[in-house]
C-alpha positions as YAML, in Angstrom:
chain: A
units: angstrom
residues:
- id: 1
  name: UNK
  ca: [-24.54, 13.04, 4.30]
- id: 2
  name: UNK
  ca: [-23.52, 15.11, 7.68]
- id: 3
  name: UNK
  ca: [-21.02, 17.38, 8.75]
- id: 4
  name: UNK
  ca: [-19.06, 14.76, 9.96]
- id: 5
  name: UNK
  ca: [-18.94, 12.71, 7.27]
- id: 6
  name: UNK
  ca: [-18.11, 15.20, 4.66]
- id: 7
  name: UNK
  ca: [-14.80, 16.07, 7.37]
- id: 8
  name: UNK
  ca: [-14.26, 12.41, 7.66]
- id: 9
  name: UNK
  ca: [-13.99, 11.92, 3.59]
- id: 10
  name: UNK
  ca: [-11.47, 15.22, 3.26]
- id: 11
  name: UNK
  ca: [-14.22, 17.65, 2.01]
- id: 12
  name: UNK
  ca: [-14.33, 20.87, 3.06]
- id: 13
  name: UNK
  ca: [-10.94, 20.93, 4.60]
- id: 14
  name: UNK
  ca: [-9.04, 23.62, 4.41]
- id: 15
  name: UNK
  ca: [-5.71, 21.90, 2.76]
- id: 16
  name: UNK
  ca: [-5.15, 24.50, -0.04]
- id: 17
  name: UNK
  ca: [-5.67, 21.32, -2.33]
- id: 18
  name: UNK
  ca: [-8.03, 23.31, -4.35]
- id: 19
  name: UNK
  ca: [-7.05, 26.84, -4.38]
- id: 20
  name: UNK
  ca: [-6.05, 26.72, -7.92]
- id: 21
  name: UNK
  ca: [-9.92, 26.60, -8.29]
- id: 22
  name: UNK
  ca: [-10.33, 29.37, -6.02]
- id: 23
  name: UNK
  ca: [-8.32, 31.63, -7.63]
- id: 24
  name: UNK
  ca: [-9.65, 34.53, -9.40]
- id: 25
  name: UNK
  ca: [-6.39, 36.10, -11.19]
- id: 26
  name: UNK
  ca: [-5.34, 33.90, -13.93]
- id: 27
  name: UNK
  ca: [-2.80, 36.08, -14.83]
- id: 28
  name: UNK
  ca: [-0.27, 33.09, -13.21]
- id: 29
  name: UNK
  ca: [-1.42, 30.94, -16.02]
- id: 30
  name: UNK
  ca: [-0.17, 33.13, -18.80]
- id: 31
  name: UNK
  ca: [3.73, 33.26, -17.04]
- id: 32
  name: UNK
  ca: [6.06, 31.24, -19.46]
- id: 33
  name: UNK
  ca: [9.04, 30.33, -17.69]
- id: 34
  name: UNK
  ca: [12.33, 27.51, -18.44]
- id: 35
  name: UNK
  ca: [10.99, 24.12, -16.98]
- id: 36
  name: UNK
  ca: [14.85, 23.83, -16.11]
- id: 37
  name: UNK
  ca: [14.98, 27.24, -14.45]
- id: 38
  name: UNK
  ca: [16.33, 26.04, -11.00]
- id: 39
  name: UNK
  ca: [14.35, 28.73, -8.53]
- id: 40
  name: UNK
  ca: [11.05, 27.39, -9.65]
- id: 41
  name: UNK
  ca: [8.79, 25.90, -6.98]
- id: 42
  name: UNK
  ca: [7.15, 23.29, -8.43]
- id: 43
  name: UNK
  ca: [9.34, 21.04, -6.71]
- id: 44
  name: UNK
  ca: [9.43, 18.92, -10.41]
- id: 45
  name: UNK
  ca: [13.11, 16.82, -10.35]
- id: 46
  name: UNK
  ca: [15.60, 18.41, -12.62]
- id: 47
  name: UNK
  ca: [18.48, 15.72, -13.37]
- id: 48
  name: UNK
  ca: [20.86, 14.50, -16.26]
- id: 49
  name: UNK
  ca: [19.09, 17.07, -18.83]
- id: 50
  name: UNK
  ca: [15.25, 15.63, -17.75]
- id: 51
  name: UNK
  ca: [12.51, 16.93, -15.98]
- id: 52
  name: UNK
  ca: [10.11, 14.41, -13.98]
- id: 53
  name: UNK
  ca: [7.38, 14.82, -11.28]
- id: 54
  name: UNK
  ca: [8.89, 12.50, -8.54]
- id: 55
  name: UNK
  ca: [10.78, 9.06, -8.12]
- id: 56
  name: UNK
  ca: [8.89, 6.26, -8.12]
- id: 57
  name: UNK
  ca: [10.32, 3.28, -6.43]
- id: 58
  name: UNK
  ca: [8.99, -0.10, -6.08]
- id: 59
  name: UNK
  ca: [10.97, -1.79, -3.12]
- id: 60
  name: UNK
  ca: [10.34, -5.50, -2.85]
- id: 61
  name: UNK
  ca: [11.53, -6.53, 1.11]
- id: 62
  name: UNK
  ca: [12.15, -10.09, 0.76]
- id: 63
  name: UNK
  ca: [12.81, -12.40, 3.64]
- id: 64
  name: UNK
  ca: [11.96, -9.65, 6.50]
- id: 65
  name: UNK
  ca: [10.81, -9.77, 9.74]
- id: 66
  name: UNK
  ca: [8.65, -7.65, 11.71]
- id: 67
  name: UNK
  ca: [6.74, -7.18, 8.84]
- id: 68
  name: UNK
  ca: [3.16, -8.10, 10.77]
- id: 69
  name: UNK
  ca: [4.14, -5.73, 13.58]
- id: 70
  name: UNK
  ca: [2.25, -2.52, 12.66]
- id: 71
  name: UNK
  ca: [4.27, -0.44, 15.52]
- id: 72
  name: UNK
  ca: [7.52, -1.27, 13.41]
- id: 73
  name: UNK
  ca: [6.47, -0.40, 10.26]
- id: 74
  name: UNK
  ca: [4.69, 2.81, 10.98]
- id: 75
  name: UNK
  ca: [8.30, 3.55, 12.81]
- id: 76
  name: UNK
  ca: [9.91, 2.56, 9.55]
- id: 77
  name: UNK
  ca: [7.43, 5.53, 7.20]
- id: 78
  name: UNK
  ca: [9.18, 7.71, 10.09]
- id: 79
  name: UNK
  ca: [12.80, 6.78, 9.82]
- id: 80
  name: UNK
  ca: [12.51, 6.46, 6.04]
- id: 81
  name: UNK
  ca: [10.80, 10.05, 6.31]
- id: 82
  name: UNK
  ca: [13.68, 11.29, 8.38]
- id: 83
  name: UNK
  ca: [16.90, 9.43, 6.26]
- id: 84
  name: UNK
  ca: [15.23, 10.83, 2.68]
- id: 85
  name: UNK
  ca: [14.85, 14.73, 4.05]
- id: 86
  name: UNK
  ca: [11.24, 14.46, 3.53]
- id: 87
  name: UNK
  ca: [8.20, 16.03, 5.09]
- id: 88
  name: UNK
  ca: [5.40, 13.63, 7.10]
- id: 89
  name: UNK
  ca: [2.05, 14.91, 7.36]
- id: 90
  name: UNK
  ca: [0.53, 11.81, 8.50]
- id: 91
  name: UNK
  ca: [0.61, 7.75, 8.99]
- id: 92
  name: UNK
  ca: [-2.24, 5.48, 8.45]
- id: 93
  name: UNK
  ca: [-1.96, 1.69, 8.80]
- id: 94
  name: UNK
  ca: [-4.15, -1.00, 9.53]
- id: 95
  name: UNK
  ca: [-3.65, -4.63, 10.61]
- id: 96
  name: UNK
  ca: [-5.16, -7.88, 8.79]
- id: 97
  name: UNK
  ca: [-6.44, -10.54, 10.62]
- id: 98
  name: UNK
  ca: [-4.48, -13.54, 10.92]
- id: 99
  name: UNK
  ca: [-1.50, -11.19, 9.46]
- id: 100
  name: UNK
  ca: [-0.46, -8.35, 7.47]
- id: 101
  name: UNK
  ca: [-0.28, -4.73, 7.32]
- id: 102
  name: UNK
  ca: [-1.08, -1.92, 4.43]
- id: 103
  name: UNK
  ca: [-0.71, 1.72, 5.46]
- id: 104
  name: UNK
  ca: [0.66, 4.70, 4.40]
- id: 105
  name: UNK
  ca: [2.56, 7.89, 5.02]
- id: 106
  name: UNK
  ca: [1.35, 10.88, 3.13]
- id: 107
  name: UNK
  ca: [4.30, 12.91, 2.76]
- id: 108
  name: UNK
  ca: [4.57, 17.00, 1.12]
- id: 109
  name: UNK
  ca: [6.95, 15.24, -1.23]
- id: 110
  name: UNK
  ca: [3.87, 12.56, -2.25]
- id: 111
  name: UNK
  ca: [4.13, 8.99, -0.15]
- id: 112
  name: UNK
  ca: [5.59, 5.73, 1.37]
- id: 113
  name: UNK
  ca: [2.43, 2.75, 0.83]
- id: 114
  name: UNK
  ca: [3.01, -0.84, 2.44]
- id: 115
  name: UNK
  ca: [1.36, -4.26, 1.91]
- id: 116
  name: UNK
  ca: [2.79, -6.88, 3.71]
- id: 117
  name: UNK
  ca: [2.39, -10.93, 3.90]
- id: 118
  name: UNK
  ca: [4.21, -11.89, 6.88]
- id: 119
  name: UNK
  ca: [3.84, -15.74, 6.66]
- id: 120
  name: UNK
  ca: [6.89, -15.61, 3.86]
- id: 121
  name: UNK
  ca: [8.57, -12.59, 4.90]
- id: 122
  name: UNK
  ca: [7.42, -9.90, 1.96]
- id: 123
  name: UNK
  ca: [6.67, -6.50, 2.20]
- id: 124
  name: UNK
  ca: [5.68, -4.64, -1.07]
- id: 125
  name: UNK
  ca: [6.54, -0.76, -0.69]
- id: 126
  name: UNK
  ca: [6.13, 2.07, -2.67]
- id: 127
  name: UNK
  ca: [8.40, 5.11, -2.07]
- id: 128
  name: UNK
  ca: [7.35, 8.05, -3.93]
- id: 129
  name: UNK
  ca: [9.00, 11.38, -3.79]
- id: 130
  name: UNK
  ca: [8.87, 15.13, -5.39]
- id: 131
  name: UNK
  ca: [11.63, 17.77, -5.14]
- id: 132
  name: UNK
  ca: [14.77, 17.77, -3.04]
- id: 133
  name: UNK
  ca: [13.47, 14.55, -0.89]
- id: 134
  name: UNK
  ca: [15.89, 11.53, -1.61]
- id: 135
  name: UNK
  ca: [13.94, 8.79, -1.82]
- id: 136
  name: UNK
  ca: [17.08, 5.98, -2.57]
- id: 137
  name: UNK
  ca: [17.68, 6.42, 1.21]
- id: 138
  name: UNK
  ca: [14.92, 4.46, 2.47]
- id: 139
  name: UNK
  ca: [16.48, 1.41, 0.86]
- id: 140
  name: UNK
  ca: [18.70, 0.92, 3.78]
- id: 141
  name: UNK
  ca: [16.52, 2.08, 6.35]
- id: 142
  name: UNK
  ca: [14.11, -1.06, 4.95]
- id: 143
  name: UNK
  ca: [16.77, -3.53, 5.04]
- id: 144
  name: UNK
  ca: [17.79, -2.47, 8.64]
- id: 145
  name: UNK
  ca: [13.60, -2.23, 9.56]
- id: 146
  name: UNK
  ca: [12.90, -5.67, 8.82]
- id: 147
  name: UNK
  ca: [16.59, -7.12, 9.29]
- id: 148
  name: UNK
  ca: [16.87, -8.33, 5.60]
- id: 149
  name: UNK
  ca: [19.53, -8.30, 2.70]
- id: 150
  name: UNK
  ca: [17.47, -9.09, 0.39]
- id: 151
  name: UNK
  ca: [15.71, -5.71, -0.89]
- id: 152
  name: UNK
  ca: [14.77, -5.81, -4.31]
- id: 153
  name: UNK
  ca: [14.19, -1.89, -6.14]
- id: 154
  name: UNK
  ca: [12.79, -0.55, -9.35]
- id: 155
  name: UNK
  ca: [13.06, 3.18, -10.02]
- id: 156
  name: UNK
  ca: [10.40, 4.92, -12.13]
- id: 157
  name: UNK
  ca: [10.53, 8.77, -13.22]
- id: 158
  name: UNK
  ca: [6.97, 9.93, -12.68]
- id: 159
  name: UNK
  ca: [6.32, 11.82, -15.49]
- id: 160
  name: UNK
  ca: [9.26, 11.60, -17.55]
- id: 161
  name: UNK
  ca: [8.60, 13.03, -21.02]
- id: 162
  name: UNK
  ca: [5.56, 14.74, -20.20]
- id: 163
  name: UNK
  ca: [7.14, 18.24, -19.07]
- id: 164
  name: UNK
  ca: [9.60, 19.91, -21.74]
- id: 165
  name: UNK
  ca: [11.54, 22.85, -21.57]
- id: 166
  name: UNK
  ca: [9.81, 26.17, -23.38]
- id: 167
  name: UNK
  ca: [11.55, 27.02, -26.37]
...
């Protein structure tokens, strides 16, 4: 495999994605500090006594429209992006043939994914987001995108139970 290709497929890039295996003091590993402790910057969610990675939700657009026009949706990752106080890094999306759209928006907080099926209206999104980012906002921004009422939402706590304060 080339140059190229290797860029193409992520390797090699300099994203900081694998520094932890770069790093040659592992002193940071023996640090014990409160999982609650409020200035830490591992941008975990903090809320109603748990700790959780992100929130995951599963938005169901039903009855939309627009939802085969892949200008309008990538312009819906951006206003969802902007209404939740997130951070975009960048939009991918591609278009079926006769119909549909899947894409994504790979966000600092984690992502927004899309699959769509135009010919009866539905758009299946994921919103998924780390630290201060407030993913519930996108909701609206949906139901406005694709001119519907009728958004259906189920919220999961990404990893919820696996992270416990230190004694």
């Amino acid at each position: 495999m080339d140059g190229a290709n290797l860029f193409q497929l992520g390797i090699g890039l300099d994203t900081g994605a694998h520094a932890e295996e770069l790093r040659t003091d592992t002193r940071a590993h023996d640090v014990t500090r409160d999982i609650f402790d409020k200035d830490r910057d591992d941008h975990f969610i903090r809320r109603d006594g748990k700790v959780f990675a992100g929130t995951h939700l599963i938005i169901e657009v039903v009855n939309g429209t627009g939802l085969d026009d892949e200008t309008r949706i990538q312009q819906a990752f951006r206003d969802c992006v902007t209404a939740c106080g997130a951070t975009l890094l960048h939009i991918h999306t591609h278009k079926f043939s006769p119909q549909g759209v899947s894409g994504v928006a790979v966000l600092a907080e984690s992502h927004i994914s899309v699959h769509t099926w135009p010919e009866i209206g539905y758009g299946a999104f994921d919103v998924f987001m780390c630290g201060d980012a407030r993913p519930w906002r996108a909701v609206d921004v949906l139901k406005t995108a694709f001119d519907t009422d009728d958004v259906r939402v189920r919220e999961l706590l990404r990893g919820d139970g696996l992270v416990h304060a230190t004694a």
